[in-house]
ZATORNU-824721 format. One record per residue: residue number from 0; residue in one letter; chain; x negated, y, z of N, C-alpha, C, O, CB in turn. Coordinates in steps of 0.2 Angstrom, whole numbers, plus 5000, padded with zeros to 4 digits. Atoms other than C-alpha are relative to their C-alpha. Glycine has a CB too. Layout:
<sites>
  nr rest kette n_east n_north n_up ca_east ca_north ca_up c_east c_north c_up o_east o_north o_up cb_east cb_north cb_up
 NUM    A     A      X       Y    Z       X        Y     Z      X       Y    Z      X       Y    Z       X        Y     Z
...
</sites>
This chain:
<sites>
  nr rest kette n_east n_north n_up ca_east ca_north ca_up c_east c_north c_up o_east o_north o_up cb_east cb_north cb_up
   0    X     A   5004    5000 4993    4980     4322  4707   5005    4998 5005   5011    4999 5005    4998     5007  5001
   1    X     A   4990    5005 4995    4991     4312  4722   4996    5004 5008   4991    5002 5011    5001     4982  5001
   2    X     A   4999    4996 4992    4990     4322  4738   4997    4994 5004   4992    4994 5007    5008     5002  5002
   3    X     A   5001    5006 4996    4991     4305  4745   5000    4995 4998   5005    4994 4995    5003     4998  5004
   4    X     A   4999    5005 5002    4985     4287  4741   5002    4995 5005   5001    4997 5011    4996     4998  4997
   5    X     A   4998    5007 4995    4992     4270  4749   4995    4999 5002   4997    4996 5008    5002     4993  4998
   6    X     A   5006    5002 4998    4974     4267  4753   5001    5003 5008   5003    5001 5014    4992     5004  4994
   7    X     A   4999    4997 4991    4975     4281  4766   5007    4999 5003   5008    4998 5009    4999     5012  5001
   8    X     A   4996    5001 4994    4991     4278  4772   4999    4995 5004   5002    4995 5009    5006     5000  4999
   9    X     A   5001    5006 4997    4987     4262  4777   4997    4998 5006   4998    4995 5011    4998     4997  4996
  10    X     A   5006    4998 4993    4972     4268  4788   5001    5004 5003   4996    5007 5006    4994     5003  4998
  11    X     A   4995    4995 4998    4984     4280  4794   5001    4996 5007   4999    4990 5007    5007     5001  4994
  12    X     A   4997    5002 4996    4990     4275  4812   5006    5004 5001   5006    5010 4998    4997     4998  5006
  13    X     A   4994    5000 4999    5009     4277  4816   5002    5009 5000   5005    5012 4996    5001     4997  5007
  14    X     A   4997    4992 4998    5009     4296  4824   4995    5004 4995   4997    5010 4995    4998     5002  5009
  15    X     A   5002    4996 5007    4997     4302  4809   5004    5001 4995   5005    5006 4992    4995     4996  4996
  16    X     A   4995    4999 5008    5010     4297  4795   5003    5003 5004   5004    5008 5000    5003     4995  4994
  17    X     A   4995    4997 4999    5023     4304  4805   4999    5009 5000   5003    5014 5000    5003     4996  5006
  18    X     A   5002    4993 5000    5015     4320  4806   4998    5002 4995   5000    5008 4993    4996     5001  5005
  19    X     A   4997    4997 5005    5011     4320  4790   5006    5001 4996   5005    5005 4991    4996     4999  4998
  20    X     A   4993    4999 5004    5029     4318  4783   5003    5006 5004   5008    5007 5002    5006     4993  4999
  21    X     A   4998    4995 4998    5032     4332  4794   4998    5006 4997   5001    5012 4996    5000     5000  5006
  22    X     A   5004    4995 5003    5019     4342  4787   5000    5003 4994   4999    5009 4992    4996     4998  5000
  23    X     A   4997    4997 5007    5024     4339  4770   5004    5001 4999   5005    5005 4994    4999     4998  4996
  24    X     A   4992    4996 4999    5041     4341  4772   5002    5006 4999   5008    5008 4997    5002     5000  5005
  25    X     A   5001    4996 4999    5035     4358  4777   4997    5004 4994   4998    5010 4994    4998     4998  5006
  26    X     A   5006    4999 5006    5024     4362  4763   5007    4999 4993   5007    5003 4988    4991     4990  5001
  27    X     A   4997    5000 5006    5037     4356  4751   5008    5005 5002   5013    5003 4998    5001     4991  4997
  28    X     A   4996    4995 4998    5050     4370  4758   4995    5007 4999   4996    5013 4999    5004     4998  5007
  29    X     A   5005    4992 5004    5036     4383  4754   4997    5001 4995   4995    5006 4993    4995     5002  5003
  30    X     A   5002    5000 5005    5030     4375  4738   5007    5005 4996   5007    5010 4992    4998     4992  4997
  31    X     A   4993    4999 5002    5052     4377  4734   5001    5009 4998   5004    5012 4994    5005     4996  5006
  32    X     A   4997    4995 5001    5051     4394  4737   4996    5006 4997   4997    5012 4995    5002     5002  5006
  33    X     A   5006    4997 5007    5036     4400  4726   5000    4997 4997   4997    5001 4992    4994     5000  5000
  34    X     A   5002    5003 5006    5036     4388  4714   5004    5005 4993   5008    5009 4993    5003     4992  5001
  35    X     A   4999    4997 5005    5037     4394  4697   5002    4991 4994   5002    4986 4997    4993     5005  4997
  36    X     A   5000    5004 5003    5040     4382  4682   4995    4995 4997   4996    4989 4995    5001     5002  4999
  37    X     A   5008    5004 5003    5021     4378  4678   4999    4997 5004   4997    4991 5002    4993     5002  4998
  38    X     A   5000    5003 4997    5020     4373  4693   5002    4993 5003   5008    4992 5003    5000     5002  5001
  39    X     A   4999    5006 5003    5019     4355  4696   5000    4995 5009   5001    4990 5011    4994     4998  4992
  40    X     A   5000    5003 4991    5016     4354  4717   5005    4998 5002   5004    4992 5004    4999     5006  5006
  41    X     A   4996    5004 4997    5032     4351  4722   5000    4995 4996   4996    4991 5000    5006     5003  5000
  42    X     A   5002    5008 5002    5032     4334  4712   4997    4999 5004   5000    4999 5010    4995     4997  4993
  43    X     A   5006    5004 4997    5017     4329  4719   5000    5000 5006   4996    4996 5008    4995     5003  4999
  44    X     A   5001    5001 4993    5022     4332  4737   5007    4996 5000   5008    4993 5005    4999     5008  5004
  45    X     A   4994    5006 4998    5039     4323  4734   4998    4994 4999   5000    4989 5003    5007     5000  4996
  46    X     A   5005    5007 5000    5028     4309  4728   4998    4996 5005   4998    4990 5007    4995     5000  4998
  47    X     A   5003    5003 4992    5019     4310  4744   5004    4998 5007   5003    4996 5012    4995     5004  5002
  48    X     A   4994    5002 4994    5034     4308  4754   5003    4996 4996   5008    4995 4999    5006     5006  5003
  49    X     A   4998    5008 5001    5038     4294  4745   4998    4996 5001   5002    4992 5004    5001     4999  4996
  50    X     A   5005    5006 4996    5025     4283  4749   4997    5001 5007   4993    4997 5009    4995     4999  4996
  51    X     A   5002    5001 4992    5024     4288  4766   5007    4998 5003   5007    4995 5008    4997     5008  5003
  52    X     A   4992    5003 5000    5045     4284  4766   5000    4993 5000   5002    4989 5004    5005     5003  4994
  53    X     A   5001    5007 4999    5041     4268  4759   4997    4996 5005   5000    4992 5008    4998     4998  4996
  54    X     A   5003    5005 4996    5028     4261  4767   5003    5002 5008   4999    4999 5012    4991     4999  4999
  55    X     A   4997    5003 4995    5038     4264  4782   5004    4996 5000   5004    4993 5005    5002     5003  5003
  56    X     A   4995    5002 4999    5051     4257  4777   5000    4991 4998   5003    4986 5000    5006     5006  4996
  57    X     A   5004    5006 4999    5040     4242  4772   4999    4998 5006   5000    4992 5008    4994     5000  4996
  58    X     A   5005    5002 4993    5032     4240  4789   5007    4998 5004   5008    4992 5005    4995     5008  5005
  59    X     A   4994    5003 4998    5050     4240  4797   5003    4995 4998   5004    4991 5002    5003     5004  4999
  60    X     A   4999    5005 5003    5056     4227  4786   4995    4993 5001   4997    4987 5001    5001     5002  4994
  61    X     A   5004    5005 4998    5040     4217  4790   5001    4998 5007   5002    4992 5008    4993     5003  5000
  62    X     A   4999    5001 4992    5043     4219  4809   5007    4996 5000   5007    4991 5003    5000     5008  5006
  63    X     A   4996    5004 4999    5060     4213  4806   5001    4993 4998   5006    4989 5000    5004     5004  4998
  64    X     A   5001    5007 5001    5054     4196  4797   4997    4999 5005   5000    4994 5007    4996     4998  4994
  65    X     A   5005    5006 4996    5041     4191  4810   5005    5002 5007   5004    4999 5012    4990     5003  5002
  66    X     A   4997    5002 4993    5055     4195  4824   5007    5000 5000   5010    5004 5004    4997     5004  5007
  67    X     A   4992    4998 5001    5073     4192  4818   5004    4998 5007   5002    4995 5012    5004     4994  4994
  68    X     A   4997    5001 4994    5085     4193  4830   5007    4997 5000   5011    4998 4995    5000     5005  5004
  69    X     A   4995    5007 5001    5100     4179  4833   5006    5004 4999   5010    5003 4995    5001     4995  5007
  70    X     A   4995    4994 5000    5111     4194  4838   5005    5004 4997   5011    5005 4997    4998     5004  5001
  71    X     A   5000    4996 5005    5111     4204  4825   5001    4998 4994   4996    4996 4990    4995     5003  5000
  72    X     A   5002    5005 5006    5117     4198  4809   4998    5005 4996   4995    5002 4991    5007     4995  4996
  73    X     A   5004    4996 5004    5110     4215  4799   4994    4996 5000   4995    4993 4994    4998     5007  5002
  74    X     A   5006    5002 5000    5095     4207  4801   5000    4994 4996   4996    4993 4991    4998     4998  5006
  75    X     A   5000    5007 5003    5101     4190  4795   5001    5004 4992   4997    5003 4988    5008     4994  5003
  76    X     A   4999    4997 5009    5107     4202  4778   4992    5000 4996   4990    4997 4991    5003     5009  5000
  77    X     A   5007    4996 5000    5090     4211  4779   4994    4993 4997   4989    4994 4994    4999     5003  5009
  78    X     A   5008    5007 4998    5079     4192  4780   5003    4999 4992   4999    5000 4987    5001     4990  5009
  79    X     A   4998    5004 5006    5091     4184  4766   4997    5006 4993   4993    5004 4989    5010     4998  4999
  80    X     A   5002    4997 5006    5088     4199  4754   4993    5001 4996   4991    5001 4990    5001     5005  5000
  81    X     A   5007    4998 5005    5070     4200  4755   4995    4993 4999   4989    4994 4998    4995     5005  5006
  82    X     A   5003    5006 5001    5065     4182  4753   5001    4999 4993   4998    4993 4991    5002     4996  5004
</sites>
């Protein structure tokens, strides 16, 4: 069962997913302190803070292809690696 798919995050705007990685953040510090062994929630909620991690960290990297800056040679690292 995925808490969260890429589908919704996608349809997600900005201050949604950020609120939900706070949420589940929050959620996976109270699965931590009940969980038992059978239990299988915490997975599932580090999952979903993964793919809400990534595709930020996709989107950012997107914004950094369509507007490198001259300045900045991170950027220039950042462009060469992902091409």
């Amino acid at each position: 069962m995925a808490l969260l798919r890429y589908s919704d995050i996608k349809k997600m705007n900005k201050k949604d997913r950020e609120g939900k990685l706070k949420e589940l953040k929050f959620a996976l510090v109270k699965a931590n302190v009940t969980a038992n062994k059978a239990n299988a929630k915490p997975k599932e909620i580090k999952r979903a803070i993964a793919r809400l991690l990534t595709f930020r960290n996709l989107q950012e990297l997107q914004n950094a292809k369509d507007k490198p800056s001259t300045f900045n040679t991170f950027n220039k690292e950042v462009l060469k690696r992902t091409k």
